[in-house]
N, C-alpha and C positions, 0 to 999 in steps of 0.2 A: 448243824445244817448238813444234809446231805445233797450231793447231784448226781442226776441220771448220767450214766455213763452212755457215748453214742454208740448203736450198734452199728456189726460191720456192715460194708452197705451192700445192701444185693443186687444194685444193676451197672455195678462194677466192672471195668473193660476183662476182653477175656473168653473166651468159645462160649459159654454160656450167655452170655448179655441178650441175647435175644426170650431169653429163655424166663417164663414167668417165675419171679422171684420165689413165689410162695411155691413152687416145684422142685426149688434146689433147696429147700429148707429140710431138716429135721420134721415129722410129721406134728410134734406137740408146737414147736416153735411154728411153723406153719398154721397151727391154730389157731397159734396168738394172736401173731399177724392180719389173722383172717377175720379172726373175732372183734379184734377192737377197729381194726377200719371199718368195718361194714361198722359199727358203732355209730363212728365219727360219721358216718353215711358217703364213704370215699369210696365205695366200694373197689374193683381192682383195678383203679386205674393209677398212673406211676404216680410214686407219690412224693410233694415238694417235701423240701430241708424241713418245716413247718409241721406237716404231717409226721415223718420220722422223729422228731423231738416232742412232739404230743403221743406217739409211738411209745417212745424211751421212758419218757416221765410215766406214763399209765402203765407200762408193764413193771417199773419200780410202785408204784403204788400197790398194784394190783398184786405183785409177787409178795409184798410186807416188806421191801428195802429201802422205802419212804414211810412213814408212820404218819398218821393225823395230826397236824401241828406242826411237822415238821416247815424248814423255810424250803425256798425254791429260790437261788441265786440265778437272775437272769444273765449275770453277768458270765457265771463259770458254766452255766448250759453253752451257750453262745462259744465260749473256749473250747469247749467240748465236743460243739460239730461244727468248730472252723466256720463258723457265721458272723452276719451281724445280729442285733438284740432285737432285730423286725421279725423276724421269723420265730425267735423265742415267743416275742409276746404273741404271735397268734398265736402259736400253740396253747400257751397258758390261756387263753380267751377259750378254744373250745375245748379246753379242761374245765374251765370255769361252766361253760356250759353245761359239760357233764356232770357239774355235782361235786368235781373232781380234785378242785382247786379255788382256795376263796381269796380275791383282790381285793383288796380296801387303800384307800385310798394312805400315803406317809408309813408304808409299810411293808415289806417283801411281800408277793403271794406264797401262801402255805397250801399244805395238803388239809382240805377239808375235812371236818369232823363230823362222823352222824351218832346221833343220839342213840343209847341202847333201843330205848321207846322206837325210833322209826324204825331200826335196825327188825325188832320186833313185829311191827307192821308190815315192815317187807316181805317177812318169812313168811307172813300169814298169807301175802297175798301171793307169791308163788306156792305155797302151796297147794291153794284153790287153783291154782291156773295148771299148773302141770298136776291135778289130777283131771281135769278136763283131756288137759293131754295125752294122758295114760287111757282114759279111756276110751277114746277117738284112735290111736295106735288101735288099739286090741281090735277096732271093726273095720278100719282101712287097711292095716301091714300087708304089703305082699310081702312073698316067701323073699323076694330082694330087698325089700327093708328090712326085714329080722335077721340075713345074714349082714347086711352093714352095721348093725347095732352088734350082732355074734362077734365082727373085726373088732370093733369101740374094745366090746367085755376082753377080749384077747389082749389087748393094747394096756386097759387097765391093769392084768393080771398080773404083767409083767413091767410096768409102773409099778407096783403092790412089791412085787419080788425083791425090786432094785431098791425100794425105799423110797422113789424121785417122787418126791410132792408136786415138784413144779411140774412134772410129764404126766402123773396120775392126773392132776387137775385140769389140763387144758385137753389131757381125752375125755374126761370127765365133760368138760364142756361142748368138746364132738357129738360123746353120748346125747347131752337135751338135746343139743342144736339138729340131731337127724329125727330127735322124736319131734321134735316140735313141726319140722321138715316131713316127716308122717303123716302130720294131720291133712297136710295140704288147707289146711286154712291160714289166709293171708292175715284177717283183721287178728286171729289169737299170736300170729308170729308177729305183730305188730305190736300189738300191748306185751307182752313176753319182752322185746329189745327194749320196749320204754323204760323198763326197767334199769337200762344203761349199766354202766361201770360199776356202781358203786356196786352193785349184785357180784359181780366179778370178784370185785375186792373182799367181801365178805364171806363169797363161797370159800375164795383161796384159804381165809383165815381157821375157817374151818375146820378144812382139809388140812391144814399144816398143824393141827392140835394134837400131841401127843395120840398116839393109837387110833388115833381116826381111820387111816387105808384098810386095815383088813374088814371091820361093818361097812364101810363103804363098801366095799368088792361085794361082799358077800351078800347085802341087798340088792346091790345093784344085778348080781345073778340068778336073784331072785324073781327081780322085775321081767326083766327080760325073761323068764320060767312062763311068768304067769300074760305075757305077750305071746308065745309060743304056743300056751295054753286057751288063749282068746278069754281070760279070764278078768273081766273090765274092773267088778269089785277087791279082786286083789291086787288088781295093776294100781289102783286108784289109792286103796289105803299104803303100800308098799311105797308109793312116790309122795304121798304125805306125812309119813314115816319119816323119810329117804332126808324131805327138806327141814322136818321139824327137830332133825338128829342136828343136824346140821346149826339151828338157832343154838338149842343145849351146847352143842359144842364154843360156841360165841362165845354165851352166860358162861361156862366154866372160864374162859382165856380169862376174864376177867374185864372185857370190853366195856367204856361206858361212852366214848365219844366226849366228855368232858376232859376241863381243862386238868391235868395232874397236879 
């Protein structure tokens, strides 16, 4: 059984407290933060003991420091951020929501399981979506959207250099999040986050697969080539590429979402 550790708190007394948390963060860690609230649909606003513990456990999850099956002790969460076990259990409620965590009744909640099969489904259907995406970039980008994607690739390169999985991944996650933020279309940004956590979790696992960063980097500055180039049919197969590299790398770790 593992528990999420509580993170430090960011509107903690002190010259800064006025100051928006996600500003005094590290830019990947600020990522995080930004990615899975807007998730939870909390967007920036301060966020209760409930939110940070739904915070904690998904970023364990989502980093691979929770495993599928693993338990979730309401009891040592709660020790953990000096609470009571009311604020634990919402949290775990809109984990459970996400996919994230499964309740049954006579039993701890765990970290939920998916199937290779859906795991598979899913790649299929990001794929089709972010090449929709690619190719919507290539005929909207202004010259200010392709040097914010140009910061993303810089931030990668140097994730890549250091070896950090966890910092390559959550600029990684910047990268879609401005492409997707490109298109300016609301309903494709909207089925795109339906997609919830569990996409999260699986990207991570990915990326954290032996030799994964450097074809990542090196697609990924391809993509962007072929965005600079206005070149839709390469943007398109390159980001279908990009995501189905990504399932392979799953199938190698050995993923089945069954029981061991």
């Amino acid at each position: 059984m593992v528990t999420a550790k509580a993170p430090p708190t960011p509107g903690g007394p002190g010259p800064l407290r006025d100051v928006p948390a996600t500003a005094r963060l590290p830019v990947a860690e600020a990522a995080r933060r930004l990615e899975i609230t807007r998730t939870f649909g909390r967007g920036t606003s301060v966020p209760s003991i409930a939110d940070e513990i739904a915070l904690a456990v998904a970023t364990e999850i989502i980093e691979g420091r929770l495993s599928p099956g693993d338990d979730l002790n309401s009891v040592d969460l709660a020790r953990s951020f000096h609470s009571s076990r009311t604020p634990v259990r919402e949290a775990l409620l809109v984990l459970e929501r996400e996919g994230f965590v499964e309740i049954t009744a006579r039993r701890r909640p765990r970290v939920a399981r998916l199937l290779l099969r859906e795991v598979r489904e899913l790649y299929n259907l990001r794929a089709e979506l972010y090449s929709v995406v690619s190719r919507t970039v290539v005929q909207v980008a202004t010259e200010a959207d392709l040097e914010t994607l140009r910061g993303h690739q810089r931030a990668l390169e140097a994730a890549a250099a250091d070896g950090d999985v966890d910092r390559y991944f959550w600029v990684n996650v910047q990268f879609r999040n401005t492409e997707a933020d490109i298109t300016r279309d609301a309903t494709l940004r909207r089925v795109l986050d339906s997609l919830g956590l569990r996409a999260l979790q699986l990207r991570h696992l990915s990326l954290a697969q032996p030799g994964r960063l450097e074809p990542s980097l090196h697609d990924h500055a391809r993509l962007l080539k072929a965005y600079e180039d206005r070149d839709a049919e390469l943007a398109s197969a390159l980001t279908q590429s990009l995501v189905r590299a990504g399932y392979a790398a799953i199938e190698r770790s050995g993923w089945t979402g069954e029981e061991p």
